[in-house]
N, C-alpha and C positions, 0 to 999 in steps of 0.2 A: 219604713214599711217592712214587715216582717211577711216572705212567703215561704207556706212547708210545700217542698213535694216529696209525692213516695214513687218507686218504683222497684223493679220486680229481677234481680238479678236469675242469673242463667247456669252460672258458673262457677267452679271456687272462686279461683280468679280469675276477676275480671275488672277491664276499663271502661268507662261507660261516659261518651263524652257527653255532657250539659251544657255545652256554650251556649246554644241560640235558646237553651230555655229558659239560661240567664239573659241573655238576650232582650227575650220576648218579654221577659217580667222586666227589665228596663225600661224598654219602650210603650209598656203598657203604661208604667207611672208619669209617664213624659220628664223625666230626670235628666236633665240635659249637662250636668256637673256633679260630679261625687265621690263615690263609692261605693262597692258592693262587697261584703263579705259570704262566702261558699260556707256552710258549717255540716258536718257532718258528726250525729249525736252517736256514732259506735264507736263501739273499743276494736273493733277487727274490719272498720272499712276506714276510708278516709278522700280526702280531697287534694289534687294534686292539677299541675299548670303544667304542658308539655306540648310537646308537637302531635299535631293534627291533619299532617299532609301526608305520611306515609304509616298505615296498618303496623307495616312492622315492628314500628318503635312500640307500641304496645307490647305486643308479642314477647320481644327482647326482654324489658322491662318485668315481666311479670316472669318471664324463665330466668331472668340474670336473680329476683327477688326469691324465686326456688331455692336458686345456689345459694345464696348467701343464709336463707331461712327457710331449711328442709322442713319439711311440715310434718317427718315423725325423724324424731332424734329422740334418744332411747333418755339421755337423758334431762328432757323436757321433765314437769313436775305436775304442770296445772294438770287439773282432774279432767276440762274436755278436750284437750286435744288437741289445743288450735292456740301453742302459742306461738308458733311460724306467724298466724295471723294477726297477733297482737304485735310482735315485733315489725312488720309489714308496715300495719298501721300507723303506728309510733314514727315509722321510716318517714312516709309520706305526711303526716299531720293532719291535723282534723280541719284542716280550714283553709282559704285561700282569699288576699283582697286582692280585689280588679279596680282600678281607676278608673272612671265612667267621665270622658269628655265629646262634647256635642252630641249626647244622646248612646252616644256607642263607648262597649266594653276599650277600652284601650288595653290589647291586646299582639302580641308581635307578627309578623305576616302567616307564621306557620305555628301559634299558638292555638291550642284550644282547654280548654276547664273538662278535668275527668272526676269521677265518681270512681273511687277506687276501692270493688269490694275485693277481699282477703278471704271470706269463711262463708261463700255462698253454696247452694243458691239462696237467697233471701228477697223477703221484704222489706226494703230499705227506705230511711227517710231522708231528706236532708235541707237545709234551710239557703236562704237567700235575703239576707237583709242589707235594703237600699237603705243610703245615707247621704244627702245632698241638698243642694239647691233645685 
């Protein structure tokens, strides 16, 4: 089962966790063994697996992504501007697979699934396809 969702980023950068609305499309298919792949169709966001108990690690994450990928460096080329956000992207990858047993994400105690946009704010899409028993 293939599910799109869109949602409405805030920020350049930003982390935007999806777990339970992976979740929720799990439990909705009754999938009790599987798989689920995160897919995200941009070239400047992406899809990324990290901890989920403490804010800051976001925070960190997206200023340490600063340092490494200034978002005007004189000598960038692309014409809009934003290849800090393409290199970001590239970082993180455009997908993520979750092992889906007894119905639930199999996930580690302080893990959660983020939506990682790079060149907001936007309208973002991204996919969810379950594969299993």
């Amino acid at each position: 089962m293939l599910i799109k969702h869109e949602l409405i980023t805030n920020d350049r950068d930003e982390m935007v966790e999806v777990t339970s609305l992976v979740q929720s499309d799990v439990s909705k298919t009754g999938l009790q063994e599987g798989t689920v792949l995160i897919y995200c169709p941009h070239t400047t966001a992406g899809i990324t697996i990290n901890e989920n108990a403490d804010p800051d690690v976001k925070t960190d994450m997206i200023r340490r992504f600063d340092e490494v990928y200034p978002w005007d460096d004189e000598k960038d080329l692309h014409m809009e501007g934003n290849t800090a956000a393409h290199m970001k992207a590239s970082t993180v990858g455009a997908s993520q697979t979750v092992i889906v047993t007894g119905g639930r994400l199999l996930l580690g105690t302080w893990q959660g699934i983020y939506f990682c946009e790079f060149d907001g704010p936007r309208r973002r899409t991204f996919y969810v396809k379950i594969q299993g028993e």
